[in-house]
C-alpha positions in Angstrom: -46.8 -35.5 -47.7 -48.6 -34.2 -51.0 -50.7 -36.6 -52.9 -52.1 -36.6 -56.3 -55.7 -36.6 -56.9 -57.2 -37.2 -60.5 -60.1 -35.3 -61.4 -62.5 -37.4 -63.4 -64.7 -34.0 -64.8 -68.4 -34.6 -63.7 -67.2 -37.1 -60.9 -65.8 -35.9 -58.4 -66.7 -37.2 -55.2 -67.6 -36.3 -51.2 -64.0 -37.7 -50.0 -62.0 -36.0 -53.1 -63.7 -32.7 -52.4 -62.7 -33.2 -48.3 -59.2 -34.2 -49.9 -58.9 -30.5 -51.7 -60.4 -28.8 -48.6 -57.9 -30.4 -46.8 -55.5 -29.6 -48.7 -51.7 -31.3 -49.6 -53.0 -33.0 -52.9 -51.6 -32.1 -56.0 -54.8 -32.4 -58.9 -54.5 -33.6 -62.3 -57.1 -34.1 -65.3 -58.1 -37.4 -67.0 -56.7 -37.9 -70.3 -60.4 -38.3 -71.9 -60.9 -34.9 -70.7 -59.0 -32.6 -73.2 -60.4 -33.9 -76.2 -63.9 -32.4 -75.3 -61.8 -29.4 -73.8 -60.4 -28.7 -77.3 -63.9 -29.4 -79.3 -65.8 -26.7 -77.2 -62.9 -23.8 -77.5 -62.8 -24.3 -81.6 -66.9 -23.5 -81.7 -66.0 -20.7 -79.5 -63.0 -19.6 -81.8 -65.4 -20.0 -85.4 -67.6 -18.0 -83.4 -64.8 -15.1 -82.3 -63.8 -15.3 -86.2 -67.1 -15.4 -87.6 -69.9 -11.9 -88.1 -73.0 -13.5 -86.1 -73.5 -11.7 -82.7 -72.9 -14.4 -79.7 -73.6 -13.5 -76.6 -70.5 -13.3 -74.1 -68.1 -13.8 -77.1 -68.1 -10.7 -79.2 -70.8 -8.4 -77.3 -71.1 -6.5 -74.1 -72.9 -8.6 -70.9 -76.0 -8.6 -69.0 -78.0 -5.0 -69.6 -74.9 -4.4 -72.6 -75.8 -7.8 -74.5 -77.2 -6.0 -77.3 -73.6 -3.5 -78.1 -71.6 -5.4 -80.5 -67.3 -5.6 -79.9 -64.9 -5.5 -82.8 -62.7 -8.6 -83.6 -59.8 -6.1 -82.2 -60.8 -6.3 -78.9 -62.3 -9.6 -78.1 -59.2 -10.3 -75.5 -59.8 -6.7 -74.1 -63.4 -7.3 -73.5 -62.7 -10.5 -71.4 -59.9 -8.3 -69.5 -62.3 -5.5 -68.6 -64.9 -8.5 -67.8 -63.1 -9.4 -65.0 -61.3 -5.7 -63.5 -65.0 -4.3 -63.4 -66.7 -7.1 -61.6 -64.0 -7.3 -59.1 -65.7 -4.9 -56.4 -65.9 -7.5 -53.4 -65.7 -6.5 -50.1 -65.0 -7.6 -46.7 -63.1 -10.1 -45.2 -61.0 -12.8 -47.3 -62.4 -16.3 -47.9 -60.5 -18.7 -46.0 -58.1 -21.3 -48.1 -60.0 -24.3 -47.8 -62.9 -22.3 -49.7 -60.6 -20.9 -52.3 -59.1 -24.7 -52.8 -62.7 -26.3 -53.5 -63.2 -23.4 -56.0 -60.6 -23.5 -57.9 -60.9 -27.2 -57.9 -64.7 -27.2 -58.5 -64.2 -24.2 -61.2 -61.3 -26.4 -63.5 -63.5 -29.5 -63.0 -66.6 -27.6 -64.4 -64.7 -26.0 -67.3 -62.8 -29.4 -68.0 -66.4 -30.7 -69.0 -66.0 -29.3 -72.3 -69.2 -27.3 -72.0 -67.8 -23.8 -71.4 -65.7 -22.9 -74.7 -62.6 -22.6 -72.9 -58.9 -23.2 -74.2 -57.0 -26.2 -72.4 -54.8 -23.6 -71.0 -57.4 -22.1 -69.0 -57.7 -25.5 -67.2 -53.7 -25.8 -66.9 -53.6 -22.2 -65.2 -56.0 -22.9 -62.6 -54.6 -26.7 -61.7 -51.1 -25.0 -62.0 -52.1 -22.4 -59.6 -53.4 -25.2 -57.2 -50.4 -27.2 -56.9 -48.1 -24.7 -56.8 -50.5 -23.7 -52.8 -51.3 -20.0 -54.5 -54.5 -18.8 -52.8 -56.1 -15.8 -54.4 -57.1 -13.1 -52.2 -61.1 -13.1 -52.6 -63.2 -10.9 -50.1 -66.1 -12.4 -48.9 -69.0 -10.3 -49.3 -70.5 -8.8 -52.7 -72.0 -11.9 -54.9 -76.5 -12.7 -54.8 -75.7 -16.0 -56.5 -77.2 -14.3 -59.8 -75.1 -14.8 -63.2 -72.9 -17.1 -61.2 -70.5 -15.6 -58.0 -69.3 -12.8 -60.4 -67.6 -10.7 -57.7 -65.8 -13.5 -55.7 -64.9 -15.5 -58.9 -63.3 -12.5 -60.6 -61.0 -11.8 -57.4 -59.9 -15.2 -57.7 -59.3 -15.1 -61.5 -57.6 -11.3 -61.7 -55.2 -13.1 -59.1 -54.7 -15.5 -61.9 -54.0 -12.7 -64.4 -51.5 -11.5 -62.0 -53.5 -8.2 -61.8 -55.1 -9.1 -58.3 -53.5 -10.7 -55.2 -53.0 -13.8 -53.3 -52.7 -14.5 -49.8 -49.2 -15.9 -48.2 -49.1 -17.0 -44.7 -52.5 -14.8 -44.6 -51.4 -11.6 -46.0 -52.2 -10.3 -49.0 -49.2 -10.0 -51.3 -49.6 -9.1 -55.5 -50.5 -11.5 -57.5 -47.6 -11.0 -59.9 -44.9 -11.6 -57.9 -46.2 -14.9 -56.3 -47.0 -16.2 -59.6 -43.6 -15.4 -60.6 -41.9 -17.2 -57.3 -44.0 -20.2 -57.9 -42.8 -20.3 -61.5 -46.2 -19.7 -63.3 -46.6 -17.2 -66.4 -49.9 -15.1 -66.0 -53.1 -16.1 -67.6 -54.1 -14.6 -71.0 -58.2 -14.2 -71.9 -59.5 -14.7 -75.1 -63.0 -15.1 -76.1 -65.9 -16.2 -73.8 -63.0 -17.1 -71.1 -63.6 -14.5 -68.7 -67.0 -14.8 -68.7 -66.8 -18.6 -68.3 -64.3 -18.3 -65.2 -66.7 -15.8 -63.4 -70.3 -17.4 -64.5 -70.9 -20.2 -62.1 -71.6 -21.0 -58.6 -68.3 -22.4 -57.4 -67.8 -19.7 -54.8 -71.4 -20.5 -52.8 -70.7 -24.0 -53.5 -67.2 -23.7 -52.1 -69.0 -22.3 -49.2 -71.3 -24.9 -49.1 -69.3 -27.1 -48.7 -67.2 -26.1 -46.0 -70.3 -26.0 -44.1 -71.4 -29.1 -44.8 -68.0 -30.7 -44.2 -67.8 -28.9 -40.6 -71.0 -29.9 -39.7 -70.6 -33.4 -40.3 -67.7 -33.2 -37.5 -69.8 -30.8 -34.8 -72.7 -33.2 -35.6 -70.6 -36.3 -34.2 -69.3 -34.1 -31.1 -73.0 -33.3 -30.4 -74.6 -36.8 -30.4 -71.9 -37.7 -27.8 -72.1 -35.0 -25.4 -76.0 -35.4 -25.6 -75.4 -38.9 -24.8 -73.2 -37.8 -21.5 -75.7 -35.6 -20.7 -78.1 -38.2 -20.6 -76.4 -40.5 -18.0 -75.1 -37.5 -16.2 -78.8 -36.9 -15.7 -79.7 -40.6 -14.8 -82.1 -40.7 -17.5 -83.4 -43.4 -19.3 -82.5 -45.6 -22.5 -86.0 -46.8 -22.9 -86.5 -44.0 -25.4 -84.2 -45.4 -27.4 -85.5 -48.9 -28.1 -84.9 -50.3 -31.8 -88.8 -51.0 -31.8 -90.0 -47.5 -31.1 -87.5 -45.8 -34.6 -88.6 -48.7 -36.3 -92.1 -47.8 -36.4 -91.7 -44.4 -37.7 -89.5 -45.4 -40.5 -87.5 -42.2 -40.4 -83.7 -43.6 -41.2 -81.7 -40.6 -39.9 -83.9 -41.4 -36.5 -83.1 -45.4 -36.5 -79.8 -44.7 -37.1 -79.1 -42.1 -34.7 -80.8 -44.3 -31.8 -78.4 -47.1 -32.4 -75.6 -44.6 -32.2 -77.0 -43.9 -28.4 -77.7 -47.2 -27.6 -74.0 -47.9 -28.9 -72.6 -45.2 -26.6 -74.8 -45.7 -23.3 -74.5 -49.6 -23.4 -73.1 -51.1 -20.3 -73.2 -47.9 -18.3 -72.9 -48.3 -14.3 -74.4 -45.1 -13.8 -77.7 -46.7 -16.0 -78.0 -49.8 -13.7 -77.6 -47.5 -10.6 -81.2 -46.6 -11.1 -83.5 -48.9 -13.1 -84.9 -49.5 -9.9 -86.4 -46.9 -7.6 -86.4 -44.1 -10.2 -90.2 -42.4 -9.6 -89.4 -40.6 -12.8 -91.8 -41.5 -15.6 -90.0 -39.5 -18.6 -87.0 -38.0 -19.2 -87.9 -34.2 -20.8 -87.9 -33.7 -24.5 -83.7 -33.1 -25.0 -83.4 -36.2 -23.5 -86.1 -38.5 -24.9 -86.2 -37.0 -28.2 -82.4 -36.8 -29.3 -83.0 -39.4 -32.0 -86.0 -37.2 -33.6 -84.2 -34.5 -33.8 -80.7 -34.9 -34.4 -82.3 -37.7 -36.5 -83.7 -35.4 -39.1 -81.1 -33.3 -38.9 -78.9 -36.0 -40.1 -81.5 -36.9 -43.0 -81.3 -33.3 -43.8 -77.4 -32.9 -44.1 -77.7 -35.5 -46.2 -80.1 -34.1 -48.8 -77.6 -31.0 -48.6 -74.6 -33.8 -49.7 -76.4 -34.8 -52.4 -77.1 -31.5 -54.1 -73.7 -30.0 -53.1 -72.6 -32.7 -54.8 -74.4 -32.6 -57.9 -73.3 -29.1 -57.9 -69.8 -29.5 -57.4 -70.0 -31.7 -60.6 -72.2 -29.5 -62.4 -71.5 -27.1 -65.5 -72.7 -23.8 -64.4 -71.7 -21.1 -66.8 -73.0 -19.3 -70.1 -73.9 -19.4 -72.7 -73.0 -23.2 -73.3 -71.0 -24.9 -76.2 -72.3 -27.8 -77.2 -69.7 -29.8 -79.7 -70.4 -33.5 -80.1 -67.5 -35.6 -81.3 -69.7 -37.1 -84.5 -72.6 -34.2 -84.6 -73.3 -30.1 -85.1 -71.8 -27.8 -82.7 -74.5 -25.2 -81.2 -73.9 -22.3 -78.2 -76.8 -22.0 -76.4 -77.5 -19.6 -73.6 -79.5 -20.2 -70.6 -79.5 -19.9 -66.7 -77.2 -22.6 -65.0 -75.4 -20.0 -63.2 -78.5 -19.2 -60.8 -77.7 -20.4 -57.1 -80.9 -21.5 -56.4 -79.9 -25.2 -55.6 -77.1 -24.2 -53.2 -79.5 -21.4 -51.5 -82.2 -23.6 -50.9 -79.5 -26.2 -49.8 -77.9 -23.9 -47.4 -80.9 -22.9 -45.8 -81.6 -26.3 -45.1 -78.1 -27.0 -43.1 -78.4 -23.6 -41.6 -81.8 -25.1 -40.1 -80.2 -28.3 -38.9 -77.2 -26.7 -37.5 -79.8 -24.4 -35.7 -81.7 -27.3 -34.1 -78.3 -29.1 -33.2 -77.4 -25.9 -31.0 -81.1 -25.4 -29.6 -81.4 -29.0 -28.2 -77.8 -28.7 -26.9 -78.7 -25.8 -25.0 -81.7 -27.1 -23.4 -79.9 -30.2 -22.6 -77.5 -27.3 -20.5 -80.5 -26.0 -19.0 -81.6 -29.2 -17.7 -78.4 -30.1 -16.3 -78.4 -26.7 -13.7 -81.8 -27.2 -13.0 -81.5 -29.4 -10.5 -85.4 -29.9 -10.4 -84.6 -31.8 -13.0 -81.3 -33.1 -13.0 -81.3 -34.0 -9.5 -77.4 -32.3 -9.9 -76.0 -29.9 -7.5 -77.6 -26.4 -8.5 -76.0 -25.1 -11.2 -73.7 -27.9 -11.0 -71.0 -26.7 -8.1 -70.7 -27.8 -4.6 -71.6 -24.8 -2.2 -73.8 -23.0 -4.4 -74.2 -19.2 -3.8 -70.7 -19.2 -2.7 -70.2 -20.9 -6.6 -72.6 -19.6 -9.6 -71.1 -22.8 -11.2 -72.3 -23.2 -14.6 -75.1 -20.9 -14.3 -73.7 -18.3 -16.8 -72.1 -20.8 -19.2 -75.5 -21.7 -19.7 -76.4 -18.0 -20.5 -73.6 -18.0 -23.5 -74.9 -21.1 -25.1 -79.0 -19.5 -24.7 -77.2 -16.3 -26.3 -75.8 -18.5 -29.5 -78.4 -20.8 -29.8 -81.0 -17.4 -30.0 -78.2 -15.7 -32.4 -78.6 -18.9 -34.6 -82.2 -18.5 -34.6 -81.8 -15.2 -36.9 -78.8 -16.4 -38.8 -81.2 -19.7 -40.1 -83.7 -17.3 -41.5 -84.0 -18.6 -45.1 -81.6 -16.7 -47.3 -83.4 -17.8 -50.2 -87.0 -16.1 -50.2 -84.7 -12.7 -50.4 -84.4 -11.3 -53.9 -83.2 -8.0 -54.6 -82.9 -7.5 -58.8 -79.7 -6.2 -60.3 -77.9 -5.2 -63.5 -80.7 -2.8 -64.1 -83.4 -5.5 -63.7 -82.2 -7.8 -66.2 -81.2 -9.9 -63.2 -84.0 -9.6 -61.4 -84.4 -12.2 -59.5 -81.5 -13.5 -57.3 -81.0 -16.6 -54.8 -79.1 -14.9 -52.1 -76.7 -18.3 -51.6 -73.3 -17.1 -51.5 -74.7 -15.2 -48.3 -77.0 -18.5 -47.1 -73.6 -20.3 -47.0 -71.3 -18.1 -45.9 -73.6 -17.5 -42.6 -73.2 -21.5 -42.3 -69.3 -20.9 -40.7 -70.7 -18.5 -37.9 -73.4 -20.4 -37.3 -71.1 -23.7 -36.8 -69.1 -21.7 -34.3 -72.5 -21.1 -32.2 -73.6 -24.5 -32.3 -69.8 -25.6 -31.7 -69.4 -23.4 -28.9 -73.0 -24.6 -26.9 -71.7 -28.5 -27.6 -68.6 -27.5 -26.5 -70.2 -25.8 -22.9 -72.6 -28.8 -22.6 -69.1 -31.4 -22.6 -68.2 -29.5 -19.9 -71.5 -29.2 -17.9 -72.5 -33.1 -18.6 -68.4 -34.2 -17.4 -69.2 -32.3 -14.6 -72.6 -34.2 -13.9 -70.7 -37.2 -13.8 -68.0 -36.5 -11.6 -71.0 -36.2 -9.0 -72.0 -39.2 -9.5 -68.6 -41.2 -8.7 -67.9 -43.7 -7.6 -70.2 -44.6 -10.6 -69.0 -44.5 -13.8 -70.5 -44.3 -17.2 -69.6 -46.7 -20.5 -66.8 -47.6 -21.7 -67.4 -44.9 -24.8 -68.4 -42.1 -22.7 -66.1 -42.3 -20.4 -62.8 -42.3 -23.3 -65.1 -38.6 -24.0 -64.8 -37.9 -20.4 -61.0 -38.5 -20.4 -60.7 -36.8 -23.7 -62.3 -33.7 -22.2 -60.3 -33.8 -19.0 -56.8 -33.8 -20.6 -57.9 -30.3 -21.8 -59.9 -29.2 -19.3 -59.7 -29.5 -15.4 -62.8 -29.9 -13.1 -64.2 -27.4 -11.6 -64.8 -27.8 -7.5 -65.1 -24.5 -7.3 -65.5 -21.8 -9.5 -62.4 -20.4 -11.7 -62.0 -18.6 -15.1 -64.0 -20.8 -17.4 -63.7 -18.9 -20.7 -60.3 -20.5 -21.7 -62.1 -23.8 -20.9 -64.7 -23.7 -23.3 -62.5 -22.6 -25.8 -60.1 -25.7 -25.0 -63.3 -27.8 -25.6 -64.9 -26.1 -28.5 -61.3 -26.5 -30.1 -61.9 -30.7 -29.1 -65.3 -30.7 -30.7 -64.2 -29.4 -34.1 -61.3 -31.8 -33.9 -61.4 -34.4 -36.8 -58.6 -36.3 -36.0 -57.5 -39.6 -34.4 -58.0 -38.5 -31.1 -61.8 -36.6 -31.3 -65.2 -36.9 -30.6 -65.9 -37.3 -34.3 -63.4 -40.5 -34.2 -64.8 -41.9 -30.9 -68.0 -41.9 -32.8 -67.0 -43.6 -35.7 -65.2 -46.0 -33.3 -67.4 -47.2 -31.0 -71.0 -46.8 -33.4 -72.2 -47.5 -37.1 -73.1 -44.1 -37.9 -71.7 -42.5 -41.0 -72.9 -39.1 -41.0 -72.6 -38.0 -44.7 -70.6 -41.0 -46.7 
């Protein structure tokens, strides 16, 4: 069922911006929004009429800012704006992506600041709800002037010069405008170059990241909370009084999220008395500090994505109060460096997620530590168990150590230096999606380890919380007595942690604890 979704320009919010991931909403502009619309294209018409040279509107761009264009071949320039900068390469952005920048992109240009026609707007909603996805390759923007490659893909496909991808395969752009009933859309002055300045494309990205994490992240505190009572280790760690004291709110909260899940656990009362252990290791005891801070930091990366997401990115910009003197003003909103530094920052947190997961693995085999069946399997030597599971999640948690190098201290210059120095985000947030499948992947092998744990501890059982997980993962996934093929499993449980809906981890947490992770 399709929905409509009002886009308030310079307000969008976290849930409407999951909504147009999501797709199945149709989007439309508030009426205040036009007016403003209309105000900014007239100063860029005077100024496509008029002798003065204005950047972007009746000159070449970037290193060719200084060539003049005739009157004649204003529309042209915009045309040939957009054919030459689309060189992208590589694979094509996936359609939630494409939806938040298209969105993101109408929102921005709705806000009056870009010089744009109302029409321009129209096309791009109009593409939307009609489900067209431009076909826009991945690789081939340094979040410079804007995502010039990526956005310029997605606008040609608007032209009906490019193409659009249906049911994932790349078809011309024409034709599926002209099935969905749409008439191509026209250029005139500045438009290109607004459409194609502008960081909706690492944004976009972002975004997606972001939005994925927030779901792994849930998934992850619960199977570090089975791992802990598959372990028999102790809730003392997370005491109120200790979090308190530090003041860190991503850690306070994230304790009472364990305390939520581990409360009234059998397996916990087995052993309060007689354990001769002192302290639990670090991926134990520590789960609050860490995927406490990793919580604080997804949450500075929601509010910058969002800022962004609302922000007016392009250039030069029109300036035309409703009672005052219309200027055009150029600048450099269109550098990424926000979004890169933001990016970096998840791509750390999703990082540490992964590398505490992985030694929580580790500690589960070991039965030093765990006091588990080696390698978690009856008859071991006969069984390897879990012991090379374990050496797939140390393989993606040491992969994601490379992929969270910061993206943002790179800088290669461009456009024959004039651009010379560059943020690197589209790159710093399209690494976020691989780096989410490591991290989903090790969560997804530690569900199976720490379910295993506790099946050795039955009769016993855990709480009420961790065992619904427990039953969760089994419907997917058997036991395993002895060994069998295990790759399918973790598959069938990486699919379960990156599961959103009614009947996930993410929805068990939200059920059964206070934590809101980004909202």
């Amino acid at each position: 069922m399709t929905t409509s979704l009002e886009l308030i320009p310079g307000r969008l919010t976290l849930d409407q911006l999951r909504r147009i991931r999501a797709g199945g909403v149709t989007l439309t502009l508030h009426a205040d929004a036009w007016p403003a619309i209309r105000r900014g294209a007239a100063v860029v018409q005077a100024a496509a009429a008029g002798d003065d040279p204005v950047y972007g509107v009746n000159t070449g761009f970037g290193k060719l800012a200084s060539k003049r264009i005739g009157k004649d071949e204003l529309a042209a320039l915009q045309r040939n704006l957009i054919r030459s900068h689309c060189v992208g390469v590589g694979a094509p952005l996936a359609p939630p992506v494409v939806r938040l920048m298209l969105a993101t992109k109408a929102a921005s240009l709705a806000r009056g600041f870009s010089g744009v026609r109302e029409s321009v707007v129209q096309s791009i909603l109009d593409a939307f709800n009609a489900g067209l996805v431009p076909y826009v390759p991945a690789q081939g923007s340094v979040g410079a002037s804007g995502d010039l490659a990526p956005l310029s893909h997605m606008t040609l496909a608007l032209m009906g010069e490019g193409e659009m991808l249906v049911d994932g395969q790349r078809q011309p752009a024409l034709a599926v405008l002209e099935r969905a009933g749409l008439k191509p859309l026209v250029l005139e002055a500045k438009e290109g170059l607004a459409l194609i300045n502008g960081t909706q494309t690492s944004t976009a990205l972002a975004l997606e990241g972001l939005l994925r994490f927030e779901t792994v992240y849930a998934a992850a505190v619960v199977s570090g909370a089975l791992s802990l009572d598959a372990a028999r280790g102790s809730d003392g760690p997370f005491d109120p009084r200790i979090h308190e004291v530090r003041g860190q709110p991503g850690q306070i909260e994230t304790a009472a999220a364990y305390r939520a899940l581990l409360a009234g656990s059998p397996i916990r009362q087995s052993h309060r008395d007689g354990d001769d252990r002192v302290q639990d290791p670090y991926c134990l005891r520590c789960q609050p500090q860490v995927m406490g801070a990793c919580l604080d930091q997804s949450r500075y990366v929601r509010d910058v994505l969002l800022r962004e997401a609302n922000a007016v990115t392009d250039n030069p910009l029109v300036f035309a109060p409703a009672d005052g003197p219309a200027a055009m003003i150029s600048g450099g909103n269109f550098h990424a460096e926000p979004v890169a530094l933001a990016a970096d920052a998840l791509a750390c947190a999703i990082a540490e997620v992964g590398a505490i997961a992985e030694r929580r693995i580790a500690m589960l085999i070991d039965t030093g530590v765990s006091r588990l069946p080696p390698f978690l399997t009856e008859n071991a030597g006969l069984n390897s168990g879990f012991m090379i599971a374990h050496v797939t999640a140390a393989a993606l948690a040491s992969e994601n150590k490379s992929l969270a190098h910061p993206a943002s201290v790179d800088s290669l210059p461009t456009s024959a230096n004039q651009e010379d120095h560059v943020s690197m985000a589209t790159f710093g947030a399209r690494r976020l999606g691989p780096m989410l499948d490591n991290t989903a992947h090790i969560v997804a092998i530690e569900l199976l380890a720490a379910a295993q744990g506790i099946e050795f501890l039955r009769p016993l059982r855990s709480s009420a919380p961790l065992e619904d997980m427990h039953a969760l993962l089994r419907e997917r996934c058997p036991a395993m007595p002895s060994d069998h093929y295990l790759a399918p499993d973790i598959e069938r449980a990486f699919a379960l942690v990156n599961d959103d809906g009614p009947r996930g981890p993410a929805a068990l947490l939200r059920a059964r604890t206070e934590l809101v992770v980004l909202d």
